[in-house]
C-alpha positions as CSV (number, residue, x, y, z in Angstrom):
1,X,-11.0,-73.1,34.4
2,X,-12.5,-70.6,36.4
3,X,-12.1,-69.9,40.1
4,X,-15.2,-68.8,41.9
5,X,-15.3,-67.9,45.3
6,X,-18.2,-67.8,47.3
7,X,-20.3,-64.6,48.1
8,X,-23.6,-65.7,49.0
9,X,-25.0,-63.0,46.9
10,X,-27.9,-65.1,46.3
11,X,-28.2,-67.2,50.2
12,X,-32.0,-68.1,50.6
13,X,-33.0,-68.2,47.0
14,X,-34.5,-71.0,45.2
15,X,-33.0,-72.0,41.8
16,X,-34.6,-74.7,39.5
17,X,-31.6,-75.8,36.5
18,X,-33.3,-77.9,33.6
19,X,-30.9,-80.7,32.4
20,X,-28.4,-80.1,35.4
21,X,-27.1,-83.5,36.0
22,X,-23.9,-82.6,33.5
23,X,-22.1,-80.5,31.7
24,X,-23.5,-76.8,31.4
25,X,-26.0,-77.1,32.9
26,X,-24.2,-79.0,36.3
27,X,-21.7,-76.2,36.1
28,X,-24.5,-73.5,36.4
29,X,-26.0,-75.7,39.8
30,X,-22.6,-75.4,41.0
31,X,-22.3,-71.7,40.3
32,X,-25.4,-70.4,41.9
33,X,-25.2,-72.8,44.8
34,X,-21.4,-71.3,45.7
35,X,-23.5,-67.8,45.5
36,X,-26.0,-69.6,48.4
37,X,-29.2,-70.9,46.5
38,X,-30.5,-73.8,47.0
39,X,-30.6,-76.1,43.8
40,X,-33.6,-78.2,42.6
41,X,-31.6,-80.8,40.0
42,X,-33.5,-81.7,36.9
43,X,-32.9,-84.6,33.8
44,X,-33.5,-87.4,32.4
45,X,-32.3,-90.1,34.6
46,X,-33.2,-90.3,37.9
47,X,-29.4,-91.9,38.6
48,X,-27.9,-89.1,37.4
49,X,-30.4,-86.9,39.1
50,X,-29.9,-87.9,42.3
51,X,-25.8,-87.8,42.3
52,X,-26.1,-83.8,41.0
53,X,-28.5,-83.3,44.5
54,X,-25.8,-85.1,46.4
55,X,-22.9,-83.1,44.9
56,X,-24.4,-80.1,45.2
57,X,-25.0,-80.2,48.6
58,X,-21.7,-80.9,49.8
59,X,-21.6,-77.5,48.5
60,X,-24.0,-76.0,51.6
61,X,-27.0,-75.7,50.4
62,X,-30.0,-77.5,50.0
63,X,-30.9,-79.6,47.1
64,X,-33.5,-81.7,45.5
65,X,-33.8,-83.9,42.4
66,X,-36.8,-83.8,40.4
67,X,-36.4,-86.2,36.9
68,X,-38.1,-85.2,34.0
69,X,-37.9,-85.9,30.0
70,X,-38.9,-82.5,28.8
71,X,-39.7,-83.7,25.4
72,X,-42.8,-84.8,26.6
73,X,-45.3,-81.7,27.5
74,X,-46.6,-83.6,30.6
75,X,-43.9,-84.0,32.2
76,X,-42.7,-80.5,31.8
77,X,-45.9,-79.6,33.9
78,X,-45.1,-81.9,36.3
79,X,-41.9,-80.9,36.4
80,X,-42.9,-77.4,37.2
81,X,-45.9,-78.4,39.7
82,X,-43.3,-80.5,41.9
83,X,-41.0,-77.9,42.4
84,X,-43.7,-75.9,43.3
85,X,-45.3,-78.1,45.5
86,X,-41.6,-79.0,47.2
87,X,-40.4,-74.9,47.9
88,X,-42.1,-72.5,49.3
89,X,-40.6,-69.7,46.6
90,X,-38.9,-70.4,43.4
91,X,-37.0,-67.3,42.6
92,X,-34.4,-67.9,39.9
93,X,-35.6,-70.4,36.9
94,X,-32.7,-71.8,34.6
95,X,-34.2,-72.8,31.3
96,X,-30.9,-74.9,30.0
97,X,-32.5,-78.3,29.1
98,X,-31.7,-78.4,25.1
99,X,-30.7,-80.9,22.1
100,X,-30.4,-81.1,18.9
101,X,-30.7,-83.8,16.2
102,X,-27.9,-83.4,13.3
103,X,-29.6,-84.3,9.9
104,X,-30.5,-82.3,6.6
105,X,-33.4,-79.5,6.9
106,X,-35.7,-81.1,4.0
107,X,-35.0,-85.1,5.9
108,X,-36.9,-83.8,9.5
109,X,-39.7,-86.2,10.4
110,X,-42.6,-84.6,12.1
111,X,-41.4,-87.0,15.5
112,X,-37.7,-85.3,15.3
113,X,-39.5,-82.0,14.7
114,X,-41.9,-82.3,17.5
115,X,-39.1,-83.9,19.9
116,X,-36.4,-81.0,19.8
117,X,-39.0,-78.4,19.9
118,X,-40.5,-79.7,23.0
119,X,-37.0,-79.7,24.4
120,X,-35.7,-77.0,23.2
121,X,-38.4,-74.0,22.9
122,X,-42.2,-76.0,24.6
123,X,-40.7,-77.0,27.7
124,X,-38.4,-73.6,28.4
125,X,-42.3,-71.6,28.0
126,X,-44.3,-74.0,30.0
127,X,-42.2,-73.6,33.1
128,X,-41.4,-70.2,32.6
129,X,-45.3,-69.4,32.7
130,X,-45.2,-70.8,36.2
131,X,-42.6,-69.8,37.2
132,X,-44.0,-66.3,36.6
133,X,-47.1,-66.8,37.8
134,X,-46.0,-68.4,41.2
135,X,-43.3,-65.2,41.3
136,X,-46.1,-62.8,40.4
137,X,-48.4,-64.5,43.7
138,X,-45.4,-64.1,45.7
139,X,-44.5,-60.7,44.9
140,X,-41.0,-62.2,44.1
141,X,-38.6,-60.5,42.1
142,X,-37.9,-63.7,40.1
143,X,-35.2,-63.9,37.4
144,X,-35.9,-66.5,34.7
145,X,-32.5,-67.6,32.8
146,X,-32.7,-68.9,29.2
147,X,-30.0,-71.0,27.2
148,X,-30.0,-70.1,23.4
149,X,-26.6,-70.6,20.8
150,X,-24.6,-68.9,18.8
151,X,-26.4,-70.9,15.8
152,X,-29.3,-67.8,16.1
153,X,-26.7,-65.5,15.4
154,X,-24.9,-67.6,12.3
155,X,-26.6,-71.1,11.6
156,X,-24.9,-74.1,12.1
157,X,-25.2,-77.1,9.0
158,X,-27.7,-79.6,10.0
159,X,-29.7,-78.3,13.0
160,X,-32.1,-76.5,11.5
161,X,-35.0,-77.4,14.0
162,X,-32.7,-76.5,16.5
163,X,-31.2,-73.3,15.4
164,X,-35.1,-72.4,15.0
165,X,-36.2,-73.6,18.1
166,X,-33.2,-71.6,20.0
167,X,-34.4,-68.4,17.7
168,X,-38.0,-68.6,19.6
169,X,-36.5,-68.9,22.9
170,X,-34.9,-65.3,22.3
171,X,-37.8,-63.8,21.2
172,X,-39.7,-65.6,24.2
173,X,-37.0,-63.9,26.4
174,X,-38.0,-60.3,24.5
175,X,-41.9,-61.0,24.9
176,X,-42.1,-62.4,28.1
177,X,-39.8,-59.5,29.8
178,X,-41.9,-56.7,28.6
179,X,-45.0,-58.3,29.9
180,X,-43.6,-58.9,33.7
181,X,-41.3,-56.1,34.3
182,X,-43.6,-54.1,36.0
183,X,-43.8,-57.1,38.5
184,X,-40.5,-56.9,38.7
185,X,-39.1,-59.9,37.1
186,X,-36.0,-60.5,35.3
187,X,-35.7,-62.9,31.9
188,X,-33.0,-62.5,30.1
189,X,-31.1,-65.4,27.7
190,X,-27.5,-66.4,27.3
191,X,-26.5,-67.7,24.0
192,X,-22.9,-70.1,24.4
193,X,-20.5,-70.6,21.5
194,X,-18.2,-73.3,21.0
195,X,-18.1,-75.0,23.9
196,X,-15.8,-78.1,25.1
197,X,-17.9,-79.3,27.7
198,X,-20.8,-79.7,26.3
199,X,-22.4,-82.8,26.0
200,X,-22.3,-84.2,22.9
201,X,-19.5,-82.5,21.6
202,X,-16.8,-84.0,19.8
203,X,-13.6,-84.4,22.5
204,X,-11.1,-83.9,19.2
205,X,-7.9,-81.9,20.7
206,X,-7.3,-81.1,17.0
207,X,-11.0,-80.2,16.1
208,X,-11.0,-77.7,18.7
209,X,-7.5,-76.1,17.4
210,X,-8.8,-76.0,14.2
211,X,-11.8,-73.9,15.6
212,X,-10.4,-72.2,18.1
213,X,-8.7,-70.1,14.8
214,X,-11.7,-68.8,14.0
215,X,-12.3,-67.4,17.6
216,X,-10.8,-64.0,18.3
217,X,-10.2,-64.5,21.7
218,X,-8.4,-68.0,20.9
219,X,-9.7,-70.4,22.9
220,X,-13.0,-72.6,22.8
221,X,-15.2,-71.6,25.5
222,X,-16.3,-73.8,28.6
223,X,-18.7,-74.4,31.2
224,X,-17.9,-72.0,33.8
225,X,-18.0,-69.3,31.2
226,X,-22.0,-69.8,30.7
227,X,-22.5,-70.3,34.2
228,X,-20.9,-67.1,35.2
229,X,-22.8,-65.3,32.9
230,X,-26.1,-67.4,34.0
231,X,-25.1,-66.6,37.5
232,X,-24.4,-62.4,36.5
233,X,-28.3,-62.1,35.4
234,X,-29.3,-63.9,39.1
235,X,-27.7,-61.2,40.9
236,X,-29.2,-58.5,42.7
237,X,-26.7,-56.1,40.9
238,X,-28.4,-56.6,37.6
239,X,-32.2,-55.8,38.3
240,X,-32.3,-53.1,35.5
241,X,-31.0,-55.6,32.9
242,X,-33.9,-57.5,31.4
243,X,-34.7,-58.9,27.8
244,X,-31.2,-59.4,27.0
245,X,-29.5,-62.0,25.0
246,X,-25.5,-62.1,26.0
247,X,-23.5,-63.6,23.5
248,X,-20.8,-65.8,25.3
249,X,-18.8,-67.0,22.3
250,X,-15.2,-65.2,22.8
251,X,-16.3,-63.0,19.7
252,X,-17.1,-65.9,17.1
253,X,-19.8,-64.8,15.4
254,X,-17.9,-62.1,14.1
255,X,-15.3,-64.0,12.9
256,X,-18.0,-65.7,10.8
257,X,-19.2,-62.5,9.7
258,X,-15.7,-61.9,8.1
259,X,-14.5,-59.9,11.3
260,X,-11.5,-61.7,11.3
């Protein structure tokens, strides 16, 4: 795993992480809290919610826990209105929240449609629009962090809503930076491959061989690789990068494309 030592590049920032209670998204809390910014903690269950805040601020900095089912548009505005309400400047916005449902393309019901697109694509542009309009207010020069997948780049079987959903949250990351970059705001997206710790995934030591031969770099990837990335577009070093999606995937997708 990765060693990251504190810099406090980003002490006195304000960072909301969507579905932060585990896995990628708890790694990326972790990552820009060792930086210095204070964390608001969001999922599901309000448990698990409240034991992320906890952890992450034995790390130094402050933290909050907001819970929230983002598959439900309400509560991705209230989501977005109680951090608000609970900071007086958000300035970094972490849109990892995201699932998928594995079944054939031509067997989606409109309920599993509506479900992972809410998740996945609804929720990421409700709180990015105000998250932008609050940074835009505050003559912040926000950074807005989305979570896409290699599956854009080369479709995986059986997640088609996904893999679509995950396509519009790239081209939301394109849109939406043109429009604010003369305010000065940030949005760029970071796009994972294989990953091990990733909720969800299979823990199958063999599995992982087997695709780990398909990955020029060798290895499956893990959390602290996304969260470094997600942590590189935060930093003050990287104000001229904007409307970027940075493949983390140890060169996979072009082993698919018959690189290797």
């Amino acid at each position: 795993m990765t060693v990251q030592q504190p810099n406090n590049r980003l002490k006195g920032k304000t960072a909301l992480v969507t579905g932060s209670t585990r896995g990628l998204g708890r790694t990326m809390a972790e990552w820009l809290a060792r930086e210095g910014a204070n964390v608001v903690i969001s999922g599901r269950k309000e448990g698990d919610v409240q034991e992320s805040v906890t952890a992450i601020q034995e790390l130094g900095v402050e933290s909050f826990g907001i819970p929230a089912d983002l598959s439900r548009v309400s509560e991705a505005h209230k989501l977005a209105e109680e951090t608000l309400k609970h900071v007086d400047q958000l300035d970094i916005l972490v849109n990892n929240a995201g699932m998928s449902i594995i079944e054939d393309a031509w067997e989606v019901s409109d309920d599993n449609w509506d479900y992972q697109m809410n998740v996945n694509l609804r929720a990421p542009y409700i709180l990015s629009q105000y998250a932008i309009k609050h940074m835009i207010e505050k003559d912040l020069k926000g950074r807005i962090v989305n979570i896409s997948t290699i599956g854009v780049h080369r479709t995986h079987g059986d997640r088609a809503v996904y893999n679509i959903g995950k396509a519009g949250v790239e081209m939301m990351t394109v849109a939406m930076a043109y429009e604010v970059g003369a305010h000065g705001i940030n949005i760029n997206c970071v796009a994972p491959g294989a990953m091990a710790d990733r909720p969800g995934q299979p823990e199958d030591p063999e599995a992982w061989a087997e695709t780990a031969k398909h990955i020029p770099i060798g290895r499956i990837g893990n959390a602290d690789d996304i969260a470094s990335a997600v942590t590189y577009f935060c930093l003050p070093e990287t104000d001229f990068i904007t409307g970027q999606t940075l493949l983390v995937t140890g060169g996979h997708e072009s082993a698919l494309r018959g690189g290797r």
